[in-house]
mmJSON file of the N, C-alpha and C atoms, coordinates in Angstrom:
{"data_MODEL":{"atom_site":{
"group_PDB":["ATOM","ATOM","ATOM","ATOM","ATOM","ATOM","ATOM","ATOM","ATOM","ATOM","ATOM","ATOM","ATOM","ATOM","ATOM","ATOM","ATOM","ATOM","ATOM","ATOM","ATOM","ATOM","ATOM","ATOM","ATOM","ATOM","ATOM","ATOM","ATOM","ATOM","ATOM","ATOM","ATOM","ATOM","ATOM","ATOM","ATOM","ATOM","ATOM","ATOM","ATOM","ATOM","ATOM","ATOM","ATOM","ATOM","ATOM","ATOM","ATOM","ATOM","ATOM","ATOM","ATOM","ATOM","ATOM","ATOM","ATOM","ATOM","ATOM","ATOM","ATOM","ATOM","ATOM","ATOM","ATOM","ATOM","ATOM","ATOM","ATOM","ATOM","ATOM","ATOM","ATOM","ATOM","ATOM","ATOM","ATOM","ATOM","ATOM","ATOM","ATOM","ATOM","ATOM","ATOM","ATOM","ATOM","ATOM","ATOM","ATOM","ATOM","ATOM","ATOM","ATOM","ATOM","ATOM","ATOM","ATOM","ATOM","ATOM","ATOM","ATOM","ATOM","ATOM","ATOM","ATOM","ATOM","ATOM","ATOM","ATOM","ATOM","ATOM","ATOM","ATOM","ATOM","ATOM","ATOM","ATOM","ATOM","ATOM","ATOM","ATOM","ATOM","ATOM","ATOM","ATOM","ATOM","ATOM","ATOM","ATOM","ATOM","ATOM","ATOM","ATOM","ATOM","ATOM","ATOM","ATOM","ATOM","ATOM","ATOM","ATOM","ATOM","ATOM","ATOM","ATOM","ATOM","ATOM","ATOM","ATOM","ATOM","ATOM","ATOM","ATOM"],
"id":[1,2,3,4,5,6,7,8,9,10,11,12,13,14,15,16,17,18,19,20,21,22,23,24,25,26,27,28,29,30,31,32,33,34,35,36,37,38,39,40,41,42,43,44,45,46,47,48,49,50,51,52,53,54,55,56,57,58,59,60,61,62,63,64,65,66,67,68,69,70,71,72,73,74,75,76,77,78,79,80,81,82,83,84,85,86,87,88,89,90,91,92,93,94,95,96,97,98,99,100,101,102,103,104,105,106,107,108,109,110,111,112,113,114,115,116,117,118,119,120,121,122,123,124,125,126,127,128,129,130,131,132,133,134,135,136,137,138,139,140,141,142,143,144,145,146,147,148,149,150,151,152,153],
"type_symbol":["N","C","C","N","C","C","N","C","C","N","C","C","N","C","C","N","C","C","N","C","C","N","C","C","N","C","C","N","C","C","N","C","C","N","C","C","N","C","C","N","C","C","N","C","C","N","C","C","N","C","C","N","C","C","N","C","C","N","C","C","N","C","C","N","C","C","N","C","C","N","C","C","N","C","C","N","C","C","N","C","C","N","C","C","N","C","C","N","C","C","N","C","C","N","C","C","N","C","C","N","C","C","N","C","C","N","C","C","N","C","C","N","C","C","N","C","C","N","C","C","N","C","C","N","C","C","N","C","C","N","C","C","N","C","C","N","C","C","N","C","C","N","C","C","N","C","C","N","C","C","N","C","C"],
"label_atom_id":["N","CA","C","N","CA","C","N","CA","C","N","CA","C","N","CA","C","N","CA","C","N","CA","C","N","CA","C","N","CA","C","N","CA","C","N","CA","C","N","CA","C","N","CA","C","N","CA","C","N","CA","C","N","CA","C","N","CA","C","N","CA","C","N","CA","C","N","CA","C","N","CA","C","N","CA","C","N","CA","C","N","CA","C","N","CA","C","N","CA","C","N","CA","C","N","CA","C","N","CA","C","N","CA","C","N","CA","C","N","CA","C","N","CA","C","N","CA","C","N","CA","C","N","CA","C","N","CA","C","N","CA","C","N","CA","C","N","CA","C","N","CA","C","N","CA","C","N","CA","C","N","CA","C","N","CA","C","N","CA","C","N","CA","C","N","CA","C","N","CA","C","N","CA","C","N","CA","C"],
"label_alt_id":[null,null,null,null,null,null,null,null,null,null,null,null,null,null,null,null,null,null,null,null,null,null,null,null,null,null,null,null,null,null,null,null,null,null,null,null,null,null,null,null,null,null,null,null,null,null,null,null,null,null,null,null,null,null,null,null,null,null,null,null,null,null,null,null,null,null,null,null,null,null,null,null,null,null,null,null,null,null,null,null,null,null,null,null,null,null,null,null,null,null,null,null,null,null,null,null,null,null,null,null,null,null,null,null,null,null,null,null,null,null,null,null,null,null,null,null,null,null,null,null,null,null,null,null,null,null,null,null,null,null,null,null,null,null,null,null,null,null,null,null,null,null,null,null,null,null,null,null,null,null,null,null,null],
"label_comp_id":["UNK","UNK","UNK","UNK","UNK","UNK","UNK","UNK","UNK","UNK","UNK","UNK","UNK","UNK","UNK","UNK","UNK","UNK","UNK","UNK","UNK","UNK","UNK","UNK","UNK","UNK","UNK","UNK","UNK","UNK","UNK","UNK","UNK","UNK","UNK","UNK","UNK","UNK","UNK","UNK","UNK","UNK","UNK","UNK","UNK","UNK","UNK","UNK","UNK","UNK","UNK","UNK","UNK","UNK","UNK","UNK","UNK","UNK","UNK","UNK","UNK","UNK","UNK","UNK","UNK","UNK","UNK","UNK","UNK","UNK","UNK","UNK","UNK","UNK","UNK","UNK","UNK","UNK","UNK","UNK","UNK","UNK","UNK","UNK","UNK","UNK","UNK","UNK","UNK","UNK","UNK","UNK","UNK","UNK","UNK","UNK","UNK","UNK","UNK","UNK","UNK","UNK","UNK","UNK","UNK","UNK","UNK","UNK","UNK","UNK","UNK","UNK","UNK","UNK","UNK","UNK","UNK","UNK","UNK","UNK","UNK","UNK","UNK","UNK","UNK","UNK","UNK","UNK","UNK","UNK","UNK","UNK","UNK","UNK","UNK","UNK","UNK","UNK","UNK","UNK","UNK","UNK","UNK","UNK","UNK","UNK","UNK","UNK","UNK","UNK","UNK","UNK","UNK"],
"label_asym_id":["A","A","A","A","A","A","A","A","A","A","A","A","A","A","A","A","A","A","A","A","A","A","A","A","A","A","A","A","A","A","A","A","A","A","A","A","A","A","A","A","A","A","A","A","A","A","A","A","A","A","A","A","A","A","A","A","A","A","A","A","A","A","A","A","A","A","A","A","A","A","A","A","A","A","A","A","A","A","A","A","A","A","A","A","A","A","A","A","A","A","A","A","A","A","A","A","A","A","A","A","A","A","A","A","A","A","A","A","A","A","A","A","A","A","A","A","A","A","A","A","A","A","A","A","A","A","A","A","A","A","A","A","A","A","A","A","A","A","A","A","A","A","A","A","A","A","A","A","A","A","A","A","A"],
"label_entity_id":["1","1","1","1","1","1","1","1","1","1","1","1","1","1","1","1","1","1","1","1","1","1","1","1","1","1","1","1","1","1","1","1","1","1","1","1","1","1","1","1","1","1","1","1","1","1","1","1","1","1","1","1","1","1","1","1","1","1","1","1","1","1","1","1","1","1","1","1","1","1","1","1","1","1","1","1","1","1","1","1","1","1","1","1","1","1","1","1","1","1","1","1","1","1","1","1","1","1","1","1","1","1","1","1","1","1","1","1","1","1","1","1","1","1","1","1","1","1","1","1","1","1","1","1","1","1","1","1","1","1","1","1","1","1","1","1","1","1","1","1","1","1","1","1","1","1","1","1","1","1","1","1","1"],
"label_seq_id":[1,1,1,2,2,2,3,3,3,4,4,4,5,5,5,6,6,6,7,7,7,8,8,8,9,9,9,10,10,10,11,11,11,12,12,12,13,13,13,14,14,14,15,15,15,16,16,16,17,17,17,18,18,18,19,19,19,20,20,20,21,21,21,22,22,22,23,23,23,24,24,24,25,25,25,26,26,26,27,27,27,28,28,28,29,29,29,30,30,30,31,31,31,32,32,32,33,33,33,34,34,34,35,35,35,36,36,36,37,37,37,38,38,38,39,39,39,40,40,40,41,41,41,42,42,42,43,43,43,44,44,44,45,45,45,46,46,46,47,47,47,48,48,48,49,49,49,50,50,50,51,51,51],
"pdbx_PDB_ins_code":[null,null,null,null,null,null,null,null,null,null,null,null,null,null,null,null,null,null,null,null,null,null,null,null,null,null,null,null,null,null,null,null,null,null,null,null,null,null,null,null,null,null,null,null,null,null,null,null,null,null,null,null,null,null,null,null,null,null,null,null,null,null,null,null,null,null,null,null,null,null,null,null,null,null,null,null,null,null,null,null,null,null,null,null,null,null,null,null,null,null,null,null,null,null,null,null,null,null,null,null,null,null,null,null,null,null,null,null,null,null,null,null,null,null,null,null,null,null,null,null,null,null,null,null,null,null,null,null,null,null,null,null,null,null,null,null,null,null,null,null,null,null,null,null,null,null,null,null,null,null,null,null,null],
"Cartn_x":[0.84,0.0,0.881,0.373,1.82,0.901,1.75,0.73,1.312,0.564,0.679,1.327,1.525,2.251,1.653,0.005,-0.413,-0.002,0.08,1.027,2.133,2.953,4.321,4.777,4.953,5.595,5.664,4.601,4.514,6.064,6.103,7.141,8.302,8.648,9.648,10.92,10.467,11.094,11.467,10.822,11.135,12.066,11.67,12.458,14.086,13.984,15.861,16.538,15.277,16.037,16.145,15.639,15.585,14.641,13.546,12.45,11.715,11.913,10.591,10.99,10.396,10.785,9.588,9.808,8.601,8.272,7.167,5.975,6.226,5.864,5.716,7.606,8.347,9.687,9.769,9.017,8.973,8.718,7.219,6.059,6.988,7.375,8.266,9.222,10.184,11.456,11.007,9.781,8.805,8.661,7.57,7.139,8.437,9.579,10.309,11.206,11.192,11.942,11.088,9.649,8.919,8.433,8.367,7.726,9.342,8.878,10.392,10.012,8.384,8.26,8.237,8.296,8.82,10.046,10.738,12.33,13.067,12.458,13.107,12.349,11.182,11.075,11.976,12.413,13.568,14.483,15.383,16.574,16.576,15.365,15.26,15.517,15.231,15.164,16.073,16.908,18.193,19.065,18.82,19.972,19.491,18.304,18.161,18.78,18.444,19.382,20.996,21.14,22.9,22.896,22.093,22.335,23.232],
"Cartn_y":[-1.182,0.0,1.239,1.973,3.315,4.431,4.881,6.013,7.385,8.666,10.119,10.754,12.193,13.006,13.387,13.307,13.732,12.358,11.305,10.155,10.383,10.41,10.479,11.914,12.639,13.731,13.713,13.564,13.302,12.695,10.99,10.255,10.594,11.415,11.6,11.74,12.632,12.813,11.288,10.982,8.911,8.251,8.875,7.839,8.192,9.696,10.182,9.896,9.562,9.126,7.433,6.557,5.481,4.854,5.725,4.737,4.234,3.802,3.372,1.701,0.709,-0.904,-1.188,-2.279,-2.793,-2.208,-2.798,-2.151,-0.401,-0.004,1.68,2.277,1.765,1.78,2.045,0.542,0.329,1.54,1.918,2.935,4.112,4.681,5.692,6.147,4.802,5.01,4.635,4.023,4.328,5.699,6.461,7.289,8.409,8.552,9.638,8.756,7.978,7.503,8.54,8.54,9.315,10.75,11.057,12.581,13.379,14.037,15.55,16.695,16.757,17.221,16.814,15.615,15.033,14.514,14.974,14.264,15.337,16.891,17.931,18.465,18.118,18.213,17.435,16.737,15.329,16.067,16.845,17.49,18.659,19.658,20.508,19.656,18.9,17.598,17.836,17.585,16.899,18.125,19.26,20.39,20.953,20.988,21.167,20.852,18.549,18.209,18.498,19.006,19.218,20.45,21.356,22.635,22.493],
"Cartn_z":[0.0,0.0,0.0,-1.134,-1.201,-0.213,0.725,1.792,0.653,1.356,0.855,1.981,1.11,2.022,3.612,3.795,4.484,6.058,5.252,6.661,6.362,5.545,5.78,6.524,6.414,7.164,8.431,9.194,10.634,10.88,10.116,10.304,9.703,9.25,8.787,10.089,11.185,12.262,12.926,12.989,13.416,12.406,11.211,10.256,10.39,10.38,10.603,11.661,12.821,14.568,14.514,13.249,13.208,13.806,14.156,14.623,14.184,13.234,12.11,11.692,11.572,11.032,10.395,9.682,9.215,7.998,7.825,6.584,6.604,7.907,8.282,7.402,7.834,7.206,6.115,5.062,3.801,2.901,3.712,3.082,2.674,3.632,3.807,3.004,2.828,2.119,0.442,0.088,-0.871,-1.821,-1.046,-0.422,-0.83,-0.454,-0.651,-1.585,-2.477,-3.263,-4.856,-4.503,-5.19,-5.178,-4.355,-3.871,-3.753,-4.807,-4.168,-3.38,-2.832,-1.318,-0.555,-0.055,1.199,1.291,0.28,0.52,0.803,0.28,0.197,1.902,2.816,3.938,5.006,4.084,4.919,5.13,4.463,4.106,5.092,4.89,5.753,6.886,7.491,9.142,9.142,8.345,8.064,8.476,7.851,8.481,9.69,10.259,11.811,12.423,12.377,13.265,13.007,12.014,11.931,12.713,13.022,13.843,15.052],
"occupancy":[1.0,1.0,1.0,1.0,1.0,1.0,1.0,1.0,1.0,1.0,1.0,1.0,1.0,1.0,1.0,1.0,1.0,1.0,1.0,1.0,1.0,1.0,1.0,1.0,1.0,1.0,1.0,1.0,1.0,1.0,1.0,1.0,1.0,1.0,1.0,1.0,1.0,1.0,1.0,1.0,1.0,1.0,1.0,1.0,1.0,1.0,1.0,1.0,1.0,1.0,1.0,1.0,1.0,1.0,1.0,1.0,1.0,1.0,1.0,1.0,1.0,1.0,1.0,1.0,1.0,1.0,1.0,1.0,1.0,1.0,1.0,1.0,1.0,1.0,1.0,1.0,1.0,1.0,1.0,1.0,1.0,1.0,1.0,1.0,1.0,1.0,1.0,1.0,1.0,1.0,1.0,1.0,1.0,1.0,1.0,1.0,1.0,1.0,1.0,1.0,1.0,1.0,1.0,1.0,1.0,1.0,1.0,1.0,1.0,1.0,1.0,1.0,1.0,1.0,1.0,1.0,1.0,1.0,1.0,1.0,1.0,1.0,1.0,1.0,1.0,1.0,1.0,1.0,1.0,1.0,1.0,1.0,1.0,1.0,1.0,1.0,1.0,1.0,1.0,1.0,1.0,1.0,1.0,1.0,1.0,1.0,1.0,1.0,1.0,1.0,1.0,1.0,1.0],
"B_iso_or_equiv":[0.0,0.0,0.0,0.0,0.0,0.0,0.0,0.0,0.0,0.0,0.0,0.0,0.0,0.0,0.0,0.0,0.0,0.0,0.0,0.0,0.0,0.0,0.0,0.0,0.0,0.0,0.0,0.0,0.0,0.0,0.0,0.0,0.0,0.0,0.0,0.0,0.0,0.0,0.0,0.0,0.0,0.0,0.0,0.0,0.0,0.0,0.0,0.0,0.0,0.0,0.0,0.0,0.0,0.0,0.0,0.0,0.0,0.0,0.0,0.0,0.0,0.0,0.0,0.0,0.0,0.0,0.0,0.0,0.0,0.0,0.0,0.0,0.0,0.0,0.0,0.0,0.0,0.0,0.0,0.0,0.0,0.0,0.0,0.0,0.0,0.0,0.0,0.0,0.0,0.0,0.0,0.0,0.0,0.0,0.0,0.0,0.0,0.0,0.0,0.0,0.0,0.0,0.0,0.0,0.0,0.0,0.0,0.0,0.0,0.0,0.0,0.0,0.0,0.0,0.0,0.0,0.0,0.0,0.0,0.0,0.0,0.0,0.0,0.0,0.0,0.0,0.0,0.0,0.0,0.0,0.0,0.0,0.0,0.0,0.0,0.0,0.0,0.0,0.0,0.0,0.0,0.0,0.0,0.0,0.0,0.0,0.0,0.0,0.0,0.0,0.0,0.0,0.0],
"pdbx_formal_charge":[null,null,null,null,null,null,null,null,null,null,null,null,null,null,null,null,null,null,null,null,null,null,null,null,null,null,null,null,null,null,null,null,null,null,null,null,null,null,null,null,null,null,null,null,null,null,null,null,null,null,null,null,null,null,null,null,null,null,null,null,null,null,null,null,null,null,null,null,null,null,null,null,null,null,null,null,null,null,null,null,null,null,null,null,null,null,null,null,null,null,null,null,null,null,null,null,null,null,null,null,null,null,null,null,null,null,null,null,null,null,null,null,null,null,null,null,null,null,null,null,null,null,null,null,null,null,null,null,null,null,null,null,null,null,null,null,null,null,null,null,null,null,null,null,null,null,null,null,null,null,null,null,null],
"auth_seq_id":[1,1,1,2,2,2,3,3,3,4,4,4,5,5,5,6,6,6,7,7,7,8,8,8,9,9,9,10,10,10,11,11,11,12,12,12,13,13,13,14,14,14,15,15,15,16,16,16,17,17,17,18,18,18,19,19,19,20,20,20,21,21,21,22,22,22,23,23,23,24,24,24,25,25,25,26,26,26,27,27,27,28,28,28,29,29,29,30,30,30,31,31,31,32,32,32,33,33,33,34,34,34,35,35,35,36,36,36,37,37,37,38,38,38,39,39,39,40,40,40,41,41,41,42,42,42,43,43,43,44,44,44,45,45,45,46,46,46,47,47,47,48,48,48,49,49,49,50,50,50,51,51,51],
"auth_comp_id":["UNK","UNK","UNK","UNK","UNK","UNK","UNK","UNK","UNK","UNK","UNK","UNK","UNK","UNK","UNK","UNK","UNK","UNK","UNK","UNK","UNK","UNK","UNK","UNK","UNK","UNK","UNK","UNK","UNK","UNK","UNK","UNK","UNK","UNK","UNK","UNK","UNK","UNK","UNK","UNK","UNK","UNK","UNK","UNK","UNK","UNK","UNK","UNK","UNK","UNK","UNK","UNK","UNK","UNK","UNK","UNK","UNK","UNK","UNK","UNK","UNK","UNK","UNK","UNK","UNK","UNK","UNK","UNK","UNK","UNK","UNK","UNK","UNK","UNK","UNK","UNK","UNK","UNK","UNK","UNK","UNK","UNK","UNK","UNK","UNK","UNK","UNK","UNK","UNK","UNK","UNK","UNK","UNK","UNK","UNK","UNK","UNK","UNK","UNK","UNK","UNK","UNK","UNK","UNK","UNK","UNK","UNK","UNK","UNK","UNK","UNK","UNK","UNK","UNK","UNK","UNK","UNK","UNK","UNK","UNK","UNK","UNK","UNK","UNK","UNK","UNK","UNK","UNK","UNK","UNK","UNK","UNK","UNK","UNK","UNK","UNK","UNK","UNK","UNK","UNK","UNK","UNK","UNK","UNK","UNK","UNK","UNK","UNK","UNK","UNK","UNK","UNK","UNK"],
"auth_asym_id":["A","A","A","A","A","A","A","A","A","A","A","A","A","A","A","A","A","A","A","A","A","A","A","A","A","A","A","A","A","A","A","A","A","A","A","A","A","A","A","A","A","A","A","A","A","A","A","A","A","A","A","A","A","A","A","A","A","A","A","A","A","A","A","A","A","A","A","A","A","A","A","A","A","A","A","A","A","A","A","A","A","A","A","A","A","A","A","A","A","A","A","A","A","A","A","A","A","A","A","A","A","A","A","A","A","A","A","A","A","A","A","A","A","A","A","A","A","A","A","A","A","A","A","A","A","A","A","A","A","A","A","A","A","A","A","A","A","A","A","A","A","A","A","A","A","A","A","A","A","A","A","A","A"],
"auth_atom_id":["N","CA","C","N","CA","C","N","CA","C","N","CA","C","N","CA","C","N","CA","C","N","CA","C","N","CA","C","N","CA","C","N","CA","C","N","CA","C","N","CA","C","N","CA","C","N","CA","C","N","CA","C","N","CA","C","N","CA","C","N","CA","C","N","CA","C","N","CA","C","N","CA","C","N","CA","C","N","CA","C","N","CA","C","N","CA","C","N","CA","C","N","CA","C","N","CA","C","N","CA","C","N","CA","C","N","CA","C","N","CA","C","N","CA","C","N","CA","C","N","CA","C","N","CA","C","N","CA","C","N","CA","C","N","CA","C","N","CA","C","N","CA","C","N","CA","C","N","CA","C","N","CA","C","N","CA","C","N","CA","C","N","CA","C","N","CA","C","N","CA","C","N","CA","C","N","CA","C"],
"pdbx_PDB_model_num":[1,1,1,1,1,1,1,1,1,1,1,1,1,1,1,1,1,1,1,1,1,1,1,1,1,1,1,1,1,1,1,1,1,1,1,1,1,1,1,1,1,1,1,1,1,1,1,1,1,1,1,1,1,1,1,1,1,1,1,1,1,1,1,1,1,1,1,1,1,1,1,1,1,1,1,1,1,1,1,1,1,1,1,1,1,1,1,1,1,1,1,1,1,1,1,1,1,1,1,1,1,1,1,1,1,1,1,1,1,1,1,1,1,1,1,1,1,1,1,1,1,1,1,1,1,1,1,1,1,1,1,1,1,1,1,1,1,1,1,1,1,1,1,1,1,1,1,1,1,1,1,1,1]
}}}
């Protein structure tokens, strides 16, 4: 089942701290294998936590 942006984002924060396994995992890394707004919301994550 491919989810949308409106479930993925929430998780995005879990997915960069590694909390995510499973199916929920799968969806995800799915999910931003396709969408270049939620990969480009990943990135933003991504230089926070580098703050």
């Amino acid at each position: 089942m491919k989810i949308d942006c409106e479930k993925t984002e929430p998780l995005l924060s879990a997915y960069l701290d590694g909390e995510l396994a499973g199916a929920e995992l799968d969806e995800v890394k799915a999910h931003l294998a396709d969408c270049a707004h939620c990969h480009e919301v990943l990135e933003q994550f991504r230089t926070v936590d580098g703050l």
